[in-house]
C-alpha positions in Angstrom: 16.2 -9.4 4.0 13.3 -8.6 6.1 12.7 -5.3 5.0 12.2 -6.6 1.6 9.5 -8.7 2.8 8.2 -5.9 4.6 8.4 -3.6 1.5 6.8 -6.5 -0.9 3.9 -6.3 1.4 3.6 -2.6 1.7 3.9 -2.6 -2.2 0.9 -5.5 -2.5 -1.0 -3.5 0.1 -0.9 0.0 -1.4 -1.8 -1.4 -5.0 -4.8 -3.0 -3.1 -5.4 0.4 -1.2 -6.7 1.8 -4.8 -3.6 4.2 -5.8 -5.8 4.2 -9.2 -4.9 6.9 -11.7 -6.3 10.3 -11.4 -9.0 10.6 -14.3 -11.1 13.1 -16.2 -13.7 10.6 -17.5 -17.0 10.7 -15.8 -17.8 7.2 -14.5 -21.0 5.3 -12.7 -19.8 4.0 -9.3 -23.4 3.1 -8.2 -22.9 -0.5 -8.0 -19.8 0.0 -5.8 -22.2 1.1 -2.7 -24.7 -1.9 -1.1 -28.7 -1.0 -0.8 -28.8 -3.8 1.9 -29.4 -3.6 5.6 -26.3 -5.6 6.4 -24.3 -3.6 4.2 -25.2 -0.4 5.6 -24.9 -2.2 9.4 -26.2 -0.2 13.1 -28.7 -1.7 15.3 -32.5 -2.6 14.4 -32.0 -2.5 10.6 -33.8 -4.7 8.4 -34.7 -4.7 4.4 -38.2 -3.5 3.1 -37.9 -4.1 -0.6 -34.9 -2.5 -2.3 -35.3 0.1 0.8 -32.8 -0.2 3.9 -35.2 0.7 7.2 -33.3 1.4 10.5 -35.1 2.1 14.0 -34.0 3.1 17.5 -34.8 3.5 20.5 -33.5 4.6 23.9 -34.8 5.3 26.6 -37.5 7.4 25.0 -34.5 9.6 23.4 -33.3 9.0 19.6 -29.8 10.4 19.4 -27.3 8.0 19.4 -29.2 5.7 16.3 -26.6 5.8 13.1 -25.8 3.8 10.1 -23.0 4.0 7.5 -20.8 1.8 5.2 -18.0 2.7 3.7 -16.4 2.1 -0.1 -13.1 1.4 -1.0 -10.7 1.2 -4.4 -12.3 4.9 -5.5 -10.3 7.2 -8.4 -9.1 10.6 -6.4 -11.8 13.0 -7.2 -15.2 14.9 -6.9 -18.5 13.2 -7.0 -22.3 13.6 -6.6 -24.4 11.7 -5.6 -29.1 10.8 -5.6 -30.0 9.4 -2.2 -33.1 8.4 -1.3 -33.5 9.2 2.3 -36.0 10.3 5.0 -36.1 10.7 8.7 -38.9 10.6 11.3 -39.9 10.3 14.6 -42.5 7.3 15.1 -43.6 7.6 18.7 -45.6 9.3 20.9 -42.7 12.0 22.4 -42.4 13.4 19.1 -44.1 16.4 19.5 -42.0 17.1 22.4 -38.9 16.7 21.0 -39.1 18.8 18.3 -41.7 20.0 16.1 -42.7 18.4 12.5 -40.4 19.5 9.4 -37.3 20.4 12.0 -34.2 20.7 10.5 -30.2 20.5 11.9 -31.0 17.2 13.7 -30.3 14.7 11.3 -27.9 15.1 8.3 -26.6 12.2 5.6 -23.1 12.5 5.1 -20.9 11.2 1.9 -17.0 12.1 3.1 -17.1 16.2 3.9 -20.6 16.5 2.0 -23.2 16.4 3.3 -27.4 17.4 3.1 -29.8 18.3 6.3 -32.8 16.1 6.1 -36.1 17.0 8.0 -37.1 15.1 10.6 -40.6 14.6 10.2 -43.7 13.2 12.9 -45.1 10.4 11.4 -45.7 6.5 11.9 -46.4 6.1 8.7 -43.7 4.3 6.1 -43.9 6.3 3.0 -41.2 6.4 -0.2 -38.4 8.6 1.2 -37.4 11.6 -0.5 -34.8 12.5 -3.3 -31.7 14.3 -2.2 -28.4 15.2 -4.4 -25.3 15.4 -2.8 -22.7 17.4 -4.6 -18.9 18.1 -4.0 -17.9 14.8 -2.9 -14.5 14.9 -2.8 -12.2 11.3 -2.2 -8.9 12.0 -1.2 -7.8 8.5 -0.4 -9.7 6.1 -2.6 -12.1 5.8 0.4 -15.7 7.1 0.7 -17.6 7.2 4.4 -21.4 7.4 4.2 -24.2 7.2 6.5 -26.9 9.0 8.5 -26.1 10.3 11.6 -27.6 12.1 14.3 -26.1 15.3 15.8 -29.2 16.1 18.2 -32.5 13.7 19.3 -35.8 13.9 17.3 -35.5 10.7 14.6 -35.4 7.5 15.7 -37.0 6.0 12.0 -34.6 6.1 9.0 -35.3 5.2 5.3 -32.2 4.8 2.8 -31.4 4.1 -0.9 -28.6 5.6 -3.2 -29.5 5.9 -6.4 -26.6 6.9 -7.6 -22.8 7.7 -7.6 -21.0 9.4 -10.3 -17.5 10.1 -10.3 -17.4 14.0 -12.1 -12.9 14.4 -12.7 -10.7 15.9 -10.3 -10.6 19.5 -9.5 -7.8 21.1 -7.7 -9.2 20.8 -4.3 -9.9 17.1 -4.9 -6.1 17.2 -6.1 -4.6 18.8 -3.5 -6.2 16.2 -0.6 -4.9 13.4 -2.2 -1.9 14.3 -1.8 -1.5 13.8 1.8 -2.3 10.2 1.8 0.2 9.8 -1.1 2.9 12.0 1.2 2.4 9.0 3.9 2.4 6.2 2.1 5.8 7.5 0.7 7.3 8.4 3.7 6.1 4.7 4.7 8.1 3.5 1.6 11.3 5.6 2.3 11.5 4.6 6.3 11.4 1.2 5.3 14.3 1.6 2.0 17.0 -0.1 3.2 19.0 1.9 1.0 18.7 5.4 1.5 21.3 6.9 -0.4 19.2 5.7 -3.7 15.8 7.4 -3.3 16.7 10.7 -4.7 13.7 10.6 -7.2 11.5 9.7 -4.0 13.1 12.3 -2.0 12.3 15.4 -4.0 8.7 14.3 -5.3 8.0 14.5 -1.7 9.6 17.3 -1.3 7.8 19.4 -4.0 4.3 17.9 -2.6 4.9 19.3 0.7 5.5 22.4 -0.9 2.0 22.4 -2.8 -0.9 25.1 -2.0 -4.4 24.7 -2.7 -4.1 27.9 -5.1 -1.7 25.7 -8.0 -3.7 24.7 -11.1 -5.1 21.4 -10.9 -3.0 20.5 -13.8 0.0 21.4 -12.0 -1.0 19.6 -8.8 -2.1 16.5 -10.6 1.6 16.4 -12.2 3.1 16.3 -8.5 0.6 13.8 -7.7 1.6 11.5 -11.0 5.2 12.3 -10.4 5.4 10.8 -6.3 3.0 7.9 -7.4 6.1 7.4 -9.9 8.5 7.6 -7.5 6.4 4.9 -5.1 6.5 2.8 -7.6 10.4 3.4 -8.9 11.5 2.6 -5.2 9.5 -0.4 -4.4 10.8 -2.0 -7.8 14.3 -1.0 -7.0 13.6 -3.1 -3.3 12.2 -5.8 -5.4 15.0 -6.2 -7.5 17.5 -5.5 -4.8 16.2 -8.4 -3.0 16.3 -10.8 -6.4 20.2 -9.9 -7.2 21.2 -10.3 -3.2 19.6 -13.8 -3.5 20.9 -14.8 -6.8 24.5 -14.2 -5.2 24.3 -15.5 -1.9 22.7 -18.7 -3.7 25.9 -18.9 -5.6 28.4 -18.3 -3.0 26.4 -20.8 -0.7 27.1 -23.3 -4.1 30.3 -22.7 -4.2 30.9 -23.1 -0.5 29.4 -26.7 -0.4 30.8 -27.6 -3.5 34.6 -27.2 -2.2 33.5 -28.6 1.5 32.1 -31.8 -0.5 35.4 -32.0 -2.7 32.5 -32.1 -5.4 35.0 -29.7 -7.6 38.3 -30.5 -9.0 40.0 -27.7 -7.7 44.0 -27.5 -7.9 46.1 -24.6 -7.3 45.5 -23.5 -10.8 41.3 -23.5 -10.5 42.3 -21.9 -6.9 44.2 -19.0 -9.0 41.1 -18.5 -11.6 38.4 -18.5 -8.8 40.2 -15.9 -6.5 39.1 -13.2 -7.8 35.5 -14.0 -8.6 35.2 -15.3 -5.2 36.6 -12.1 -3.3 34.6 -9.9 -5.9 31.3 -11.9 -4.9 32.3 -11.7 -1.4 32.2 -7.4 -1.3 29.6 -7.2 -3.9 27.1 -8.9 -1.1 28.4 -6.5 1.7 27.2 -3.9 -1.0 23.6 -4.9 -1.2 22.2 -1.5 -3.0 23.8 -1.9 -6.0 22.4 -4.5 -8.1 24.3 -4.1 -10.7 27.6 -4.8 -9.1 25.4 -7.7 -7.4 24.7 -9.0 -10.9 27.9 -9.0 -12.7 29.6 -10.5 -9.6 27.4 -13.7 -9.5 28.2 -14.0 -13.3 31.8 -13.6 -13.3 31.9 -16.4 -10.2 29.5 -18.5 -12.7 32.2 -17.9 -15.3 35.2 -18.9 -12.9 33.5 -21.6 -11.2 33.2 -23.1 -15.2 36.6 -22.3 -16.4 38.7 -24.0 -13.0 36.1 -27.1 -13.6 36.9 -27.8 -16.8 41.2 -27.4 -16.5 42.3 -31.0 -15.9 45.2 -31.6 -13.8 46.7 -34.7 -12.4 46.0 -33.6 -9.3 43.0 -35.0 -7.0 39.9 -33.2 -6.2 40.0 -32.6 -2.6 38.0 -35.5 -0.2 35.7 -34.6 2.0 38.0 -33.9 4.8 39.8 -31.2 3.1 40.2 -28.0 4.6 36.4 -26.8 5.2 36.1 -23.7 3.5 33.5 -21.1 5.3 31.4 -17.8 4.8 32.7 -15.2 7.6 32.5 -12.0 8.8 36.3 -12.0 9.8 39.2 -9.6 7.5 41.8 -11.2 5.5 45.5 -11.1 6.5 47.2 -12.9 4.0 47.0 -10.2 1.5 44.1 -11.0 -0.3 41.3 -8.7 0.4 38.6 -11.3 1.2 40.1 -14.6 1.8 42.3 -16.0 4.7 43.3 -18.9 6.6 42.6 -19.3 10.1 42.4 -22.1 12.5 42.8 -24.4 9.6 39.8 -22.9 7.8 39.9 -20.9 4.9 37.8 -18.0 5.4 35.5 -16.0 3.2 34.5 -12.5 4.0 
């Protein structure tokens, strides 16, 4: 039973983890990334107006200053993107460092895109420039963005994103997100506590670890559909697995208390009708993956259970200190294939 749990979490967590549908439509996800200071987090930031300012210093040297934040629940895709942005060297060592307009110092990233911004010699706070970022791609519903410093020079950042458009998929894009998927499958499948019944998850991962980059996006969009299908199939499967186990054990369990209790008018005849039902519940829970045998067991125990209660006979309903009767792991001997009597207890396997 605790692997359900466990797979009734994974399931919550993966549709929280934005497994959206792929999509052609162009959408705005501006609003999805913050224009504040604390959004966009690092050391000595603070907000000037609708402008995110960010300064550092060490030691005279400005490499290590960075600032990023990073947005969640994305579709798989490509994007571009308008960033204001600027950065600058505001002391007196700047001219040292490196000289005004210097390039491959400082770059602003968005996932593998990214744009090489100048660093320019200036105290001055003026209204960064315009940059567009194109070929964004999102693999895993997640974008990473920030400024970061790959030599010294700028220790004076501006920042605002103007905007974020989602542009389709393309077969790059595609092809990405399929690793991701591959994982979170394989996550699904380790965790299946019935193996023999993910064939359908099996061979969609099968065919996405065959994939190249060279299929048509159409055709690598179909494997992605086809295992986000098959995610989906198996965690219902667990889910309903899980409900039919527990509907039956609940009615054994009622069934068990009800004879201990001598709540049940149960003479030899009931015994006869409830037999069967009782043995065919007891293998149908030792054979947890498939639910339908789960199912029509319970029922046909209901139906028993009815049918010996309501056959009257003159003889007395057992008192509490009948013979107890008990849910066990132990084999049969007395030619029934579930049901015994041992130590003066009739025993249910």
């Amino acid at each position: 039973m605790k692997r359900n749990y466990l797979l009734l979490s994974l399931h919550i967590f993966l549709l929280g983890l934005g497994q959206l549908p792929l999509s052609a439509q162009i959408q705005d996800f501006t609003a999805k990334v913050k224009n504040t200071a604390s959004a966009w987090g690092g050391t000595g930031t603070y907000q000037a107006g609708d402008i995110t300012c960010a300064e550092y210093y060490a030691s005279g040297h400005f490499y290590h200053g960075t600032f990023s934040q990073t947005v969640t629940g994305l579709p798989v895709g490509v994007y571009e993107a308008e960033v204001y942005f600027n950065a600058s060297c505001a002391a007196w060592e700047c001219a040292e460092i490196c000289a005004d307009g210097t390039t491959g110092r400082t770059h602003f990233y968005m996932n593998d895109a990214e744009v090489d911004v100048p660093v320019r010699n200036t105290t001055t706070l003026t209204e960064p420039t315009l940059y567009t970022v194109k070929g964004i791609h999102v693999s895993d519903g997640t974008l990473r963005l920030g400024a970061r410093n790959d030599r010294e020079g700028a220790n004076w950042h501006l920042v605002r994103l103007k905007s974020l458009k989602y542009l389709g998929t393309d077969a790059r894009s595609l092809y990405d997100a399929l690793f991701p998927l591959i994982r979170q499958a394989r996550e699904v499948q380790a965790a299946s506590t019935c193996p023999d019944y993910g064939l359908l998850l099996r061979k969609a991962i099968g065919d996405c670890l065959a994939a190249t980059p060279s299929l048509p996006a159409s055709r690598l969009r179909t494997l992605y559909d086809n295992l986000e299908a098959a995610i989906e199939e198996s965690l219902a499967f667990e889910v309903r697995k899980a409900t039919s186990l527990k509907n039956l054990l609940t009615r054994l369990k009622t069934f068990q208390r009800d004879w201990n209790n001598g709540t049940k008018p149960v003479g030899e005849e009931q015994w006869a009708l409830l037999i069967p039902a009782v043995e065919r519940a007891s293998v149908a829970k030792d054979s947890e993956c498939d639910t339908e045998a789960m199912d029509a067991a319970r029922t046909a125990l209901v139906q028993a259970m009815t049918e010996a209660t309501a056959i009257r006979t003159p003889q007395a309903a057992p008192s509490s200190s009948a013979t107890p009767f008990t849910l066990d792991g132990r084999r049969a001997t007395d030619g029934h294939k579930g049901l015994t009597v041992q130590d003066g207890q009739k025993i249910l396997q």
